[in-house]
VEXGUDO-221834 format. One record per residue (C-alpha): x, y, z. Coordinates in steps of 0.5 Angstrom, whole numbers, plus 500, padded with zeros to 3 digits. Layout:
! VEXGUDO-221834
XYZ/...
END
This chain:
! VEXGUDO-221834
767428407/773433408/775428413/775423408/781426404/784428409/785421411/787419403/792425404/795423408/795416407/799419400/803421404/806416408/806411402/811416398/814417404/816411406/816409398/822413398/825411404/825404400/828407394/833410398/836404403/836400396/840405393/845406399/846398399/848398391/853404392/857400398/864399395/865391393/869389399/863391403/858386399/862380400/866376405/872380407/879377408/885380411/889381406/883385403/883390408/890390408/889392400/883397402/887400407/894401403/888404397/884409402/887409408/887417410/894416414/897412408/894418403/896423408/903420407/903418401/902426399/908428404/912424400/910428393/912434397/919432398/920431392/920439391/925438397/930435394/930439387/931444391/937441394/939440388/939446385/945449387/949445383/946445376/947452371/942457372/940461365/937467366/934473361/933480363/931486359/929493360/926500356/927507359/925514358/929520361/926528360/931531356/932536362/935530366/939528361/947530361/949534356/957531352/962536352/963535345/960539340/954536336/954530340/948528343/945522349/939519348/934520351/931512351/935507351/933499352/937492353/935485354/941479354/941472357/946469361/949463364/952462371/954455373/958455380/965451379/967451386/963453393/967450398/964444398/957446397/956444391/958435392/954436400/948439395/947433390/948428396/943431401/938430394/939423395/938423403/932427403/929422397/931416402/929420407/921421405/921414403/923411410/918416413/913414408/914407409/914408418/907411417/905404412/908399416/904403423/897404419/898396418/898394424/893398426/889394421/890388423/889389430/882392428/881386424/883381430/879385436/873384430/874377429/874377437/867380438/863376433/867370437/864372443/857373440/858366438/859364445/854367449/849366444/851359445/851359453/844362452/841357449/845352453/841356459/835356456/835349455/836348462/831353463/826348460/828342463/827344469/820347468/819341465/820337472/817342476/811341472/812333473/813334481/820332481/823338482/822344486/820351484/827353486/830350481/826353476/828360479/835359479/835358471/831363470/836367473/842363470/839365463/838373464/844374468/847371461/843375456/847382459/854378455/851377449/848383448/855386450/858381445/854384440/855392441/862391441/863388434/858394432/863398435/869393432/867394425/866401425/873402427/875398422/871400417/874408419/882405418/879402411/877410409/870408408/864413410/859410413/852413409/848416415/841412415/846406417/846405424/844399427/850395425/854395418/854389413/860387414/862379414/868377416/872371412/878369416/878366423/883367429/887361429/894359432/899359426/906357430/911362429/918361431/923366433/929367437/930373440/937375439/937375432/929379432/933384436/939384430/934385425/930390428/937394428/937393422/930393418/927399422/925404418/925410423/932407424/933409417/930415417/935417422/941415420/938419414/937425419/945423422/948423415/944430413/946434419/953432417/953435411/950441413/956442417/960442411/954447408/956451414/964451413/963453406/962460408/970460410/972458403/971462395/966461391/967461383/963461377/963462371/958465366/957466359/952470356/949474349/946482350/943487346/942494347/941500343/945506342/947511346/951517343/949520337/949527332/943530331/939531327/936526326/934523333/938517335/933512333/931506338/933501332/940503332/943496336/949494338/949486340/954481342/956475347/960475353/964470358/968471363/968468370/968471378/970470384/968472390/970471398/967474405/973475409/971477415/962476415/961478422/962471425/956469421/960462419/962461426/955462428/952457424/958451423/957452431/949450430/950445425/956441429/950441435/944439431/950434429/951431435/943431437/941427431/947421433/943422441/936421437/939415434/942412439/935413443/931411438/936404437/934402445/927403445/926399439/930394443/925395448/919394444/922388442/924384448/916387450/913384443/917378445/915377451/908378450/908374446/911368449/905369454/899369449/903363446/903359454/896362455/894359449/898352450/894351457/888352454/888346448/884341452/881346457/874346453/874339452/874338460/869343460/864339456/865332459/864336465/858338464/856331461/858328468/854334471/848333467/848325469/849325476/843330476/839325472/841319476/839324483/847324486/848331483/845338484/842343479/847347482/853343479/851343473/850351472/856351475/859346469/855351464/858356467/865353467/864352459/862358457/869361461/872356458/871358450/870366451/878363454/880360449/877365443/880371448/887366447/887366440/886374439/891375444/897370439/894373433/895381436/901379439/905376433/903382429/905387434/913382434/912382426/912390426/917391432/922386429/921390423/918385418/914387412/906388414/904386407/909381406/906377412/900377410/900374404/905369407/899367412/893367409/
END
């Protein structure tokens, strides 16, 4: 008896638990965002990666912060309003006594005012100041825009080598089954006497020498889509691990695109934002040595200002009282000129002139290397679009082949051996041709990024 609910215990208890593991996996597929329950273009990771991306996030929030940056810049050249106040008490002892009979200082006193100071001339300081401001701001938004523009790019790689892998499932699946039917026929003829057992052998190894490729094909998309679903900025739920419910809408095609390189070159010297970044950098330096010759020239400010304070002096008795108030304004203004500061100024007008000249090095650097990566990206893609070209009617040669193959055999003047190699030769043939279209698709986005064109602009221009 004790035997049977023990049985009924756990038989509970397995129920419920597996009652709960299906709760929870419904309710983990209802909380998948939106773009992971339906087909999922381009464009719309283009738009999910610009929304969650980290990289973007991170980059997005370096912006913000140099907005605090570029206030600070500025303050040098606006008003600075200050207001001070104090109250003090002297023991009676430590107080001076007046030489004059009768009169007595107070032993409290307090003052408060508030005044005024804006900088009229600071050796140039003050136009530099509002300039970098405005350097800084473009700045931070070509930085910005870099890091968009990278994270992109990476995007639709990620996409492309996902595409790629669901391709090449497409294609071992499809020489599996050709195999397999070559499997069948030839087991059929052997059961007929037509053929020896030997044929029947070589299909069986044709087929399971296939089947270690699809299985590759097939833990590669896994793999690809985790590393898009990672740039997408998407936590995968941790009961998913077989493979992720991600459909892909686009497809890997062959959209012409014309470029000429020279004018690639040009546009790349002219739109790159590390470029702009840099010439921002040149033009921040500069005027840092304009900061720095400063400490050669005067200041002068002016300052107006409104004070209240009590009395000091009094005859007692009473005691001098603390409401016995003296209040009034103030203006004037003030010069001040370090003659002689040790070199100090040198010092740093030395440093500015050579973090000059090194910012002009980083552009001039900076400039070649994106030439580079142009005529890289060009070159590479000139092969992809070859590679491509050359392989239009290379799959249809491949089918025919087989075609011929196959009669030959079924008329006794070809060999087993040539129609598995004509099956061979087809599936190299497609895997080609899906590898050519990934390598044009990435190619031409790696030469619209080293050109310098909008990554979200050409995908929406190329849908």
């Amino acid at each position: 008896m004790k035997s049977f609910f023990r049985l009924i215990f756990l038989a509970v208890l397995f129920f419920g638990f597996a009652f709960e593991g299906n709760i929870f996996a419904q309710t983990t597929s209802t909380n998948l965002p939106e773009w992971m329950t339906q087909p999922l273009s381009l464009l719309d990771a283009v738009n999910v990666a610009l929304q969650q991306n980290a990289t973007i996030l991170k980059a997005k929030n370096d912006l913000d912060a140099s907005y605090g940056i570029v206030v600070q810049t500025r303050a040098i050249a606006l008003p600075q309003l200050t207001a001070s106040g104090q109250y003090k008490y002297n023991q009676q002892s430590a107080v001076e006594a007046i030489p004059f009979p009768g009169i007595e200082q107070a032993s409290q006193n307090w003052n408060a005012g508030v005044q005024l100071v804006q900088t009229i001339y600071s050796g140039g300081k003050l136009i530099a100041a509002l300039r970098a401001a405005r350097l800084t701001k473009e700045q931070a938004l070509a930085q910005y825009q870099t890091t968009v523009q990278d994270t992109l790019l990476s995007t639709r790689t990620a996409y492309y080598d996902a595409l790629l892998a669901q391709e090449q499932i497409t294609v071992h699946e499809a020489s599996v089954k050709l195999l397999e039917n070559e499997l069948e026929d030839q087991q059929r003829r052997y059961k007929a006497g037509t053929v020896p057992k030997f044929n029947v052998l070589r299909a069986d190894v044709s087929v399971a020498n296939e089947r270690p490729l699809l299985i590759q094909a097939q833990n590669s998309f896994r793999i690809a889509k985790n590393n898009l679903s990672n740039l997408l900025g998407y936590n995968l739920p941790r009961d998913v691990w077989e493979d992720m419910p991600l459909d892909l809408s686009d497809k890997l095609d062959a959209t012409p695109y014309d470029v000429d390189l020279p004018s690639a070159i040009a546009s790349a010297l002219q739109n790159r934002t590390e470029l702009i970044a840099l010439r921002k950098t040149e033009e921040l330096q500069k005027l840092n040595i304009v900061n720095a010759q400063s400490g050669y020239k005067p200041t002068l400010q002016v300052f107006a200002g409104y004070s209240w304070f009590n009395a000091q002096y009094g005859i007692p008795p009473p005691p001098l009282s603390l409401d016995q108030k003296f209040q009034g304004y103030n203006l004037g203004a003030q010069v001040s000129w370090d003659i002689f500061d040790g070199l100090l100024t040198h010092g740093k007008v030395v440093q500015a002139k050579s973090n000059y000249e090194k910012s002009k090095n980083d552009l001039a650097d900076q400039s070649r290397q994106i030439e580079l990566q142009v005529r890289t990206a060009y070159s590479d893609f000139v092969e992809a679009r070859e590679i491509l070209d050359s392989q239009k009617t290379v799959q249809a040669e491949a089918e025919e082949a087989l075609r011929e193959a196959r009669a030959r055999f079924d008329a006794g003047t070809g060999t087993q051996l040539d129609v598995l190699d004509a099956e061979t030769s087809l599936t190299q043939a497609r895997a080609t041709d899906v590898q050519a279209l990934h390598d044009y698709d990435t190619a031409r986005a790696q030469l619209e990024r080293a050109i310098g064109e909008d990554m979200i602009q050409t995908v929406n221009d190329n849908p």
